[in-house]
C-alpha positions in Angstrom: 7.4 23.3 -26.8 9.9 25.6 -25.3 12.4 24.0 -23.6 12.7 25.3 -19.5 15.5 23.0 -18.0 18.0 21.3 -20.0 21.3 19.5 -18.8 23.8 18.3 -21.4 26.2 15.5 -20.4 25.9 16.4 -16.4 28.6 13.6 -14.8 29.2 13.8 -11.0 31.3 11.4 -9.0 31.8 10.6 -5.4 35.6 9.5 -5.1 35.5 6.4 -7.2 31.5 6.2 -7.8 30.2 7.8 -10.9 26.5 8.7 -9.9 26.4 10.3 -13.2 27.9 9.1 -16.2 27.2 11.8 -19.2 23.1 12.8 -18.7 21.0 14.9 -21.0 17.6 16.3 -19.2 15.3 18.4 -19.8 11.9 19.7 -19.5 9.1 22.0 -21.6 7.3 24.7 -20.0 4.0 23.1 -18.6 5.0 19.6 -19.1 4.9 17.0 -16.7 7.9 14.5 -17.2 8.2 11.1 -15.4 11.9 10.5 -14.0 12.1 6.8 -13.6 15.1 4.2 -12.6 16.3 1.9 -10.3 17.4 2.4 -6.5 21.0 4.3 -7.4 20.7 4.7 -11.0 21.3 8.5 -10.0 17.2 9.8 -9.9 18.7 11.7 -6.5 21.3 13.3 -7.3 20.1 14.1 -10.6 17.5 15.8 -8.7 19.4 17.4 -6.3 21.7 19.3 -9.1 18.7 20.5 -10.7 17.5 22.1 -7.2 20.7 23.6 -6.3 21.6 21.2 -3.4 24.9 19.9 -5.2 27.1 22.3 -7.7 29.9 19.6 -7.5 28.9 18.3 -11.4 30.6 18.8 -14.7 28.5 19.6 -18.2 25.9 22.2 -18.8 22.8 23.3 -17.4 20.4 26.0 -19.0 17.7 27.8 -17.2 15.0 29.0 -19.7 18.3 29.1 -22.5 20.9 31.0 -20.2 23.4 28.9 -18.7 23.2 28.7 -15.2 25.0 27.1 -12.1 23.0 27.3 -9.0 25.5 27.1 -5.6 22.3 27.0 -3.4 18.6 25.5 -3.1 18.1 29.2 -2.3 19.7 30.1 -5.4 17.4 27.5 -7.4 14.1 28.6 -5.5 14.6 32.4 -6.5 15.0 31.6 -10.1 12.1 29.3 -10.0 13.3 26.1 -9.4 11.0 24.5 -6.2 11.2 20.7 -4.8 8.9 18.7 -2.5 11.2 16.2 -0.9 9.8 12.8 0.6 10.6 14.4 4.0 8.1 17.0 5.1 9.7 20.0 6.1 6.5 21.4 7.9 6.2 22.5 11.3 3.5 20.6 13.1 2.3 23.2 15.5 2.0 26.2 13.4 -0.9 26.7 11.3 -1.5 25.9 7.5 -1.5 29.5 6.4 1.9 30.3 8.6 3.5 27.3 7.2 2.6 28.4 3.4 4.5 31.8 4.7 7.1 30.8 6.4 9.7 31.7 4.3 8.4 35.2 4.5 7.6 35.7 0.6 4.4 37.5 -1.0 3.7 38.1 2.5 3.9 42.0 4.2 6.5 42.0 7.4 3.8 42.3 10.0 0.5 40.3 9.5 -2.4 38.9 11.1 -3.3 35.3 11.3 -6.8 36.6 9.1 -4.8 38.1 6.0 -2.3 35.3 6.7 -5.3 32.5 5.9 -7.1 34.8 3.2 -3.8 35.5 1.3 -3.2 31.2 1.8 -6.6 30.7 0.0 -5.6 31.2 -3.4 -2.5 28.7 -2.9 -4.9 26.0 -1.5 -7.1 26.4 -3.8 -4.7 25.9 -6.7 -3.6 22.0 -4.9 -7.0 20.8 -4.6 -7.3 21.8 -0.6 -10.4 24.2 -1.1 -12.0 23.0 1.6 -9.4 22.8 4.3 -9.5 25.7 6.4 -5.8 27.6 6.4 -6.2 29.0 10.3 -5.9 25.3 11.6 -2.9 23.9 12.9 -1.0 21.1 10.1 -0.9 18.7 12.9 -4.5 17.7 12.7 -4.2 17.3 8.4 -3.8 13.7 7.2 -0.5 13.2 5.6 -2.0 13.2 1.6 -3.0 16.5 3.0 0.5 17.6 4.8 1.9 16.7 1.6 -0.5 19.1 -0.6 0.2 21.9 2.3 3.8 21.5 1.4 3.6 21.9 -2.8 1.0 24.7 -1.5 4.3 26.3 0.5 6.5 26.2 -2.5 3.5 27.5 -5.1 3.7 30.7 -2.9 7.1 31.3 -4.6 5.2 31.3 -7.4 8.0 28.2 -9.1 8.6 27.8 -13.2 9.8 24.2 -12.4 8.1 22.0 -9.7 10.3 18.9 -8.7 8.0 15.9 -6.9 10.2 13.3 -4.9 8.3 10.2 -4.6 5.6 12.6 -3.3 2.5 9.3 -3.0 5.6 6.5 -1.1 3.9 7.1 2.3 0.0 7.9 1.2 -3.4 5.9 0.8 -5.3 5.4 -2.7 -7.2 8.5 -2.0 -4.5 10.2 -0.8 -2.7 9.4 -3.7 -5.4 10.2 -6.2 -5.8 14.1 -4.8 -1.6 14.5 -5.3 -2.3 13.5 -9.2 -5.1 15.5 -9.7 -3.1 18.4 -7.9 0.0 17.7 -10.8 -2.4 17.4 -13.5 -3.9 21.1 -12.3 -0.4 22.2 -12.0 0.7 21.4 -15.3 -2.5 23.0 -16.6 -1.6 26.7 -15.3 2.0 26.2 -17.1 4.0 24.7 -14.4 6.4 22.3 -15.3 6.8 18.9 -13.2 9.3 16.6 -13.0 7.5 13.4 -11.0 10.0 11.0 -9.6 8.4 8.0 -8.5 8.4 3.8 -8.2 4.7 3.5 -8.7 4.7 3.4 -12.4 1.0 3.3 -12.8 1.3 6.7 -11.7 3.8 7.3 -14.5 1.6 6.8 -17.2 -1.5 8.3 -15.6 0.1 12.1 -15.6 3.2 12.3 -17.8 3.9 13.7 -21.0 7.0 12.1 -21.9 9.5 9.7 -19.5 13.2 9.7 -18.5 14.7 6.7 -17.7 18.4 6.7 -15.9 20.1 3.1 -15.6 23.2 3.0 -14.0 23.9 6.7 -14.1 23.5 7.2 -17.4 20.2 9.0 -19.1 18.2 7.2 -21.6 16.4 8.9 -24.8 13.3 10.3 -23.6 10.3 8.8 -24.9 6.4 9.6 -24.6 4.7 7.9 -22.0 1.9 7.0 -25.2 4.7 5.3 -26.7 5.4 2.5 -23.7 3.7 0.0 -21.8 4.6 -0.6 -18.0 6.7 -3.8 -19.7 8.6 -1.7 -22.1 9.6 0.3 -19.2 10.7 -1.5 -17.4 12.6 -3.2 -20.0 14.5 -0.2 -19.7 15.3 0.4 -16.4 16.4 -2.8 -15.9 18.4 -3.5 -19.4 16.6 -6.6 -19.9 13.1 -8.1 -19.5 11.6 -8.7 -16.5 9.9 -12.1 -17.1 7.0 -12.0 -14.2 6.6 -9.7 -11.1 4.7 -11.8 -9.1 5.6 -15.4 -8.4 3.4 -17.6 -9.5 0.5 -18.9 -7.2 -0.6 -22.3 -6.6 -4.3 -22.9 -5.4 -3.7 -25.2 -2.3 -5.4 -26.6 0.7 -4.8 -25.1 3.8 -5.0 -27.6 6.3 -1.5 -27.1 8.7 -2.5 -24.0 11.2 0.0 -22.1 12.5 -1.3 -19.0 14.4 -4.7 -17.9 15.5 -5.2 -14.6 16.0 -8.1 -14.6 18.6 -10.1 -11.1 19.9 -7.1 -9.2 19.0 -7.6 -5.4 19.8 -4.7 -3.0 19.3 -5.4 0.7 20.4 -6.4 2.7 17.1 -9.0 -0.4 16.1 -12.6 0.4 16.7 -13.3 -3.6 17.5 -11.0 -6.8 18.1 -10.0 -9.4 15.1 -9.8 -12.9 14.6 -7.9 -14.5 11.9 -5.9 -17.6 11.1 -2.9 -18.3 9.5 -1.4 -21.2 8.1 2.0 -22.5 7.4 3.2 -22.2 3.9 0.6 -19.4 3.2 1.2 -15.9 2.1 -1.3 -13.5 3.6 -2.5 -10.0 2.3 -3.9 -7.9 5.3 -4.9 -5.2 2.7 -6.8 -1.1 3.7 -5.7 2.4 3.2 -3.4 4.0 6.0 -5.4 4.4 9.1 -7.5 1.1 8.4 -5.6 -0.3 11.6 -4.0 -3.0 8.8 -0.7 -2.3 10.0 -1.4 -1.6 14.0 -2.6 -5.7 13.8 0.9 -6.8 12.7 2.6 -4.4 15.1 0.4 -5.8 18.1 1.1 -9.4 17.0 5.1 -8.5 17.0 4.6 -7.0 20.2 5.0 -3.5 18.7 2.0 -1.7 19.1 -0.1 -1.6 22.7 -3.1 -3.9 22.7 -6.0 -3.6 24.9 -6.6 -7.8 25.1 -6.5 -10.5 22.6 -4.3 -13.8 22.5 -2.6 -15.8 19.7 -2.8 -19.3 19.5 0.4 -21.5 18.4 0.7 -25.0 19.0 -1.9 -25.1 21.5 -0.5 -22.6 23.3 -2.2 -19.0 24.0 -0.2 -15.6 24.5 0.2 -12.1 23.6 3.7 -10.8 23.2 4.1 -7.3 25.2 7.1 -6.4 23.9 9.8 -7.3 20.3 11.8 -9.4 22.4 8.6 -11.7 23.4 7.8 -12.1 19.7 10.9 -13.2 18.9 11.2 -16.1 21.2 8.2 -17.0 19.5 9.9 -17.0 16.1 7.9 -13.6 15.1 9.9 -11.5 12.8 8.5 -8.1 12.5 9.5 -5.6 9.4 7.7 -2.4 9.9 6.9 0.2 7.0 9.9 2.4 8.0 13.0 0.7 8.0 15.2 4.0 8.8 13.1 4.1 11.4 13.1 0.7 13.6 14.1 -1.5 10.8 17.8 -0.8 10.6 21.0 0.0 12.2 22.1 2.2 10.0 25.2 3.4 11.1 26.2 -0.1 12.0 27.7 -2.6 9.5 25.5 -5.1 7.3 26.6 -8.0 8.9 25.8 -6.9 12.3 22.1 -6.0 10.8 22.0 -9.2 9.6 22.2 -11.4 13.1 20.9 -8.4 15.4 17.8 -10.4 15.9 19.4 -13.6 17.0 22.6 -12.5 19.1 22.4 -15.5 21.7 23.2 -17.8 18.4 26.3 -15.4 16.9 27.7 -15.4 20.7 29.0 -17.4 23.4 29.0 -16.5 27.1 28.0 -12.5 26.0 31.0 -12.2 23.6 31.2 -12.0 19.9 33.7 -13.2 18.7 33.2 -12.3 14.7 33.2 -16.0 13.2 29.6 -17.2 14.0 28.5 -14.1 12.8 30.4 -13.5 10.0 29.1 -16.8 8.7 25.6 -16.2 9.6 25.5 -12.7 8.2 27.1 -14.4 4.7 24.6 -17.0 4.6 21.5 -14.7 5.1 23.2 -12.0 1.9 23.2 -15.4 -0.7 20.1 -16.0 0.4 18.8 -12.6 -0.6 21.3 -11.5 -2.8 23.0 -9.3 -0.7 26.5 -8.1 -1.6 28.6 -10.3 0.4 31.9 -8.1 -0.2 29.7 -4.8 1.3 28.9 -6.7 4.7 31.6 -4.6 6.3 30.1 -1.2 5.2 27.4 0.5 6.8 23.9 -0.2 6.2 22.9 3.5 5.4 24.9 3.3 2.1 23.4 0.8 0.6 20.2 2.2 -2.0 16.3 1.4 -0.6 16.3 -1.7 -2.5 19.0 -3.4 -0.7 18.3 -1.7 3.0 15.0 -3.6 2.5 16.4 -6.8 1.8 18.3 -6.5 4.7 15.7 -5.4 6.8 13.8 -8.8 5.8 16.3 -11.1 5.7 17.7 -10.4 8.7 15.1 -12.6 10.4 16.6 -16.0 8.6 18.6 -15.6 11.4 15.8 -17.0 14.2 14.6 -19.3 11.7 11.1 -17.3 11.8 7.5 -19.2 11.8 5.7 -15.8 10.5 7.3 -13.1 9.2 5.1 -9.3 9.6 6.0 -7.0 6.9 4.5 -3.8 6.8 4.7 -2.4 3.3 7.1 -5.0 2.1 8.6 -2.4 -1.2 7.5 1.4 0.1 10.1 3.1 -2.0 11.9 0.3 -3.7 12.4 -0.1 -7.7 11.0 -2.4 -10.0 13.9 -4.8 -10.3 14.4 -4.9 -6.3 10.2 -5.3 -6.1 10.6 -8.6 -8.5 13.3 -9.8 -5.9 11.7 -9.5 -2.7 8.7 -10.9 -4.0 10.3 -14.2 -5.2 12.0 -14.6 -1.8 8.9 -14.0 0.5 7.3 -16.6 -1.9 10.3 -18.9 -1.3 10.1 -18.5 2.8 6.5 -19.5 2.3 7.2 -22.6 0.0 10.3 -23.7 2.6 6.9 -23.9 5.5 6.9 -20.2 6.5 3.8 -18.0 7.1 4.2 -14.4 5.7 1.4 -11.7 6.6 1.7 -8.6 5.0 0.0 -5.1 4.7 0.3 -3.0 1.6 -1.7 0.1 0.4 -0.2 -1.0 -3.2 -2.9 -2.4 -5.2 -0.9 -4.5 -7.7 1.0 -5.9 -4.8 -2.0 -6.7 -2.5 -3.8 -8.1 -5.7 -0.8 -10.4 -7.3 1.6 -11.7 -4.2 -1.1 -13.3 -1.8 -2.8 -16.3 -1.6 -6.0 -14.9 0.6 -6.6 -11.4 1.9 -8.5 -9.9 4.0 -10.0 -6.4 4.5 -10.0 -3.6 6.8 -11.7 -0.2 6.6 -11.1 2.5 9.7 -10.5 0.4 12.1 -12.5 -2.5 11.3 -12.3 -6.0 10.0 -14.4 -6.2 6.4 -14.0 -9.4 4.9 -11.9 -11.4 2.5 -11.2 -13.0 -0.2 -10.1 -16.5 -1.4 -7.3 -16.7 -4.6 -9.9 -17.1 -6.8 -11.8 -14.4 -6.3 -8.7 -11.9 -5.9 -9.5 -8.5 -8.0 -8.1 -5.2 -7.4 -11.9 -3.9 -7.9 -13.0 -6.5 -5.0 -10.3 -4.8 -2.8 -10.7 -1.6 -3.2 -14.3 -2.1 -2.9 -14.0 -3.4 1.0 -11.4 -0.9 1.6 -12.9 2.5 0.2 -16.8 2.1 0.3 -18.0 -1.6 2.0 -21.1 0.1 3.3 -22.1 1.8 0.0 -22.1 5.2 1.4 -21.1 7.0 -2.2 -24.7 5.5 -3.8 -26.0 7.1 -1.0 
């Protein structure tokens, strides 16, 4: 196979961080290559020398067996170099065919919407989006389609070398299975693909061969026939990962906690009622836009509600705002911790007790010691860096922001904790972690209700889930009768419309 991209012992350091400590890459024309690691094992910046975004990197780089050093993304781009980053960079209000041609290539000067969406045929064609029509505007596209818009952009440069950035982290199952299907297409008219991604069931389902990086430094490549998801992640991690999950014990549930009574946040097509109990771990599981995730934010007080109560201790309400919830002992993690989730321009420790400042202050003022305790108490707990709680949350790799964004409700001594999408764009090793601790919040007399679009995580971590399909309350199931085929079931087709 002739070799496209290589990079011989690439190092690049930040003042006294290595990101890169001596890599080899490199890809064959039409192959599709997994690039797999840990949260700062270097999978970005790798990524970004290879797209031009950083020339601050010693060792070589070829570019199909010239040596090359590419100052600019533009630079990268013209040669043939193309990446579709995490972040969309479309603009909402133009139309799909104007966004494939923004940049202004393979188009004339002056052109009409009509050639604009004929020329933009070809390029939909080639993602899988045959059906969409180019003229209308991106804004009303789901995002598995915004994201196919996007590689569509960059195919209209007509790339050697597509890069995909953890291109399923924010997308359903279906979603998900058209982006695969596009690669595999891709790789089939001689593009080469380098698919970064955490979802290693992925991996194996559309890659040729697999680069691991661990700690900065690249490991032989191997073909993905030759591993197992173990093996690995036996090397990403430098050591075997005994068990993902925690181990679940079949219990009875007999202490209630919360009832969840006619609840009906706005994007639901009909109220819910569920209970939970104390010491459980609860799977609320659906695809995005299943209205999963709107019932934890309307519990936290998040999300606007049209009626419903919650039931605690004999006691009805229906927080109408964070601060409600929290009185309530209510911790809320949403799925985008950049988002709402974290300060991150503020130090750890203050992310750590923002949601209980009453009990880190006295009279209004902080004075540092209560907090600086709390804040060290919470990072043991989840195996935070104690000697980083100083620096800003921002730095820290996804892994670690997410245990902070978690833990940080320790500090109100929580009765349920809401996570929404409790790993979305975390590694395997950090994945293990997180799942041990919500199992330990739930064995110390917690409740945790979660909602995942991850099918080995809604299968494996709870002990009961329940269903939800545009809008609606499905069903359920019991631990025993837990299967990912159940799920997805309830989730893609309860009503049996694809026999129809």
């Amino acid at each position: 196979m002739e070799t496209i991209v290589k990079l011989s012992d690439v190092r690049r350091s930040f003042g006294a961080i290595e990101a890169l400590k001596g890599v080899d890459f490199e890809i064959g024309r039409g192959e599709v290559i997994g690039l797999v690691g840990e949260n700062g094992a270097g999978k970005s910046t790798l990524v970004k020398i290879i797209s031009g975004f950083d020339d601050g990197y010693t060792g070589g780089y070829e570019f199909e067996g010239r040596p090359v050093r590419f100052h600019s993304p533009g630079a990268a781009e013209e040669a043939g170099i193309a990446i579709a980053q995490q972040e969309l960079s479309l603009i909402p209000t133009m139309s799909v065919a104007e966004n494939i041609f923004l940049a202004g290539h393979n188009v004339r000067a002056f052109a009409t919407r009509r050639s604009l969406a004929s020329r933009a045929r070809r390029y939909l064609d080639e993602v899988g989006l045959a059906d969409i029509d180019p003229g209308i505007g991106v804004d009303r596209l789901s995002i598995g389609e915004q994201h196919l818009v996007e590689v569509a952009r960059l195919i209209a440069h007509d790339p050697k070398v597509l890069i995909l950035d953890e291109p399923t982290a924010a997308l359903s199952e279906s979603d998900s299975i058209r982006i695969l299907n596009m690669v595999k297409k891709l790789a089939a008219n001689g593009k080469s693909i380098v698919y970064v991604s955490h979802r290693l069931d992925e991996i194996f389902k559309i890659t040729d061969r697999i680069t691991v990086l661990r700690d900065g430094e690249s490991q032989k490549p191997r073909r993905a026939s030759e591993l197992n998801v173990n093996s690995l992640v036996e090397l990403m991690l430098g050591r075997r990962l005994e068990n993902m999950f925690p181990e679940r014990v079949p219990g009875q549930r007999s202490d209630l906690l919360l009832s969840v009574r006619e609840l009906w946040p706005d994007g639901m097509l009909e109220p819910v009622d569920f209970d939970v109990y104390r010491g459980e771990i609860l799977g609320l599981a659906g695809q995005l836009g299943s209205g999963a995730g709107e019932i934890l934010a309307a519990i936290a007080g998040s999300h606007l509600t049209r009626s419903g109560s919650i039931i605690a201790e004999g006691e009805s309400f229906l927080p109408r705002n964070p601060a409600a919830a929290i009185r309530r002992k209510l911790g809320y993690c949403s799925e985008d911790r950049k988002y709402d989730g974290l300060f991150l321009g503020r130090p750890i420790r203050e992310n750590l007790t923002s949601p209980a400042l009453e009990t880190v202050s006295r009279f209004g003022w902080n004075f540092g010691g209560k907090e600086r305790k709390v804040a060290r108490d919470i990072a043991e707990k989840f195996t935070v860096d104690v000697a980083r709680l100083s620096a800003q949350a921002g730095v820290l790799s996804g892994g670690n922001q997410q245990k902070v964004a978690l833990g940080k409700w320790l500090a109100i001594s929580p009765k349920v904790i809401l996570v929404n999408e409790p790993t979305r764009g975390v590694d395997v090793g950090a994945k293990a972690e997180i799942y041990r601790k919500l199992r330990q919040l739930a064995d110390e007399g917690a409740a945790i209700v979660f909602a995942s679009t991850d099918m080995q995580e809604i299968t494996y971590l709870p002990d009961r889930v329940i269903t939800f399909y545009r809008g609606m309350k499905i069903g359920g199931f019991e631990l025993a009768h837990i299967s990912t085929a159940g799920i997805l079931k309830q989730i893609t087709d309860p009503f049996g419309e694809t026999n129809l």
